[in-house]
C-alpha positions in Angstrom: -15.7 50.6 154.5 -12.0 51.1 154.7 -11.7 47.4 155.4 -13.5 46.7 151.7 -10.7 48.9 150.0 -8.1 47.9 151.8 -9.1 43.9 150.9 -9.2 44.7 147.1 -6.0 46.7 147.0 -4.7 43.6 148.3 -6.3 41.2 145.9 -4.6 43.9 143.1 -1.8 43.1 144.6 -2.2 39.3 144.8 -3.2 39.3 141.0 -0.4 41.8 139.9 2.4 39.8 141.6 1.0 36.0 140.2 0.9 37.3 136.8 4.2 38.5 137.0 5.6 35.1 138.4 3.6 33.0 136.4 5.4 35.1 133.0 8.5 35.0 134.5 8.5 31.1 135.5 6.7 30.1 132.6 9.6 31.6 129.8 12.4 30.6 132.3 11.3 27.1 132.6 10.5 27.1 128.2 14.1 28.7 127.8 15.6 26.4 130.5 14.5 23.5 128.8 15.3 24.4 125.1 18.5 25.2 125.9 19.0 21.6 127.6 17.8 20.1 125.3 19.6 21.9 122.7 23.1 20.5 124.7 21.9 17.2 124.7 20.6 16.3 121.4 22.4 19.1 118.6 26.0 18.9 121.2 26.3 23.0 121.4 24.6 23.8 118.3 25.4 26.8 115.8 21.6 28.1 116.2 19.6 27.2 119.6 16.3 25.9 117.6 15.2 24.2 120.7 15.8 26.9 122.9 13.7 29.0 120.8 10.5 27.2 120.1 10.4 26.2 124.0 11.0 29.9 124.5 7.6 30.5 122.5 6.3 27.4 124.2 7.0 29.2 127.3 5.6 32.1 126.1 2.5 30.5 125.3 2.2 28.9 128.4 2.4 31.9 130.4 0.0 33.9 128.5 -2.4 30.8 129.0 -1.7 30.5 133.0 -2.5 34.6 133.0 -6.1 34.2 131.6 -7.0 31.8 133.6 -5.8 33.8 136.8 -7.6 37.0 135.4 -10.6 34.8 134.5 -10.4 32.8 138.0 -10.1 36.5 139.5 -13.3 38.0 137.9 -15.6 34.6 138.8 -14.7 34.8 142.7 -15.5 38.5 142.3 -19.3 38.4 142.5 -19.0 35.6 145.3 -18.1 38.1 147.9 
């Protein structure tokens, strides 16, 4: 019994943390590459366009790779 709890406190756990990276890579990697991008085509440019629509790209991405882990999560739920 305590063994069932203690297993889905650390699947919580599992989940919390991998949404958490997979935001926080996801709008890092978006910005990262904007902002490259930015440098290399516009030469330091007065507004960051780039950086900002890969932001949002980034953005978008993440919120996409977070369903899927919730939506992974809740199919492997009844298989135990």
């Amino acid at each position: 019994m305590a063994g069932k709890k203690s297993a889905g406190g650390w699947k919580a756990l599992n989940l919390a943390t991998n949404i958490g990276i997979t935001m926080a890579a996801s709008v890092l990697i978006g910005f990262y590459m904007g902002h490259c991008l930015d440098k290399w085509i516009l030469h330091d440019p007065k507004v960051p366009w780039l950086t900002f629509i890969f932001s949002l790209f980034g953005i978008a991405a993440g919120f996409r790779g977070v369903f899927r882990l919730i939506n992974q999560t809740l199919d492997d739920g009844g298989k135990e």
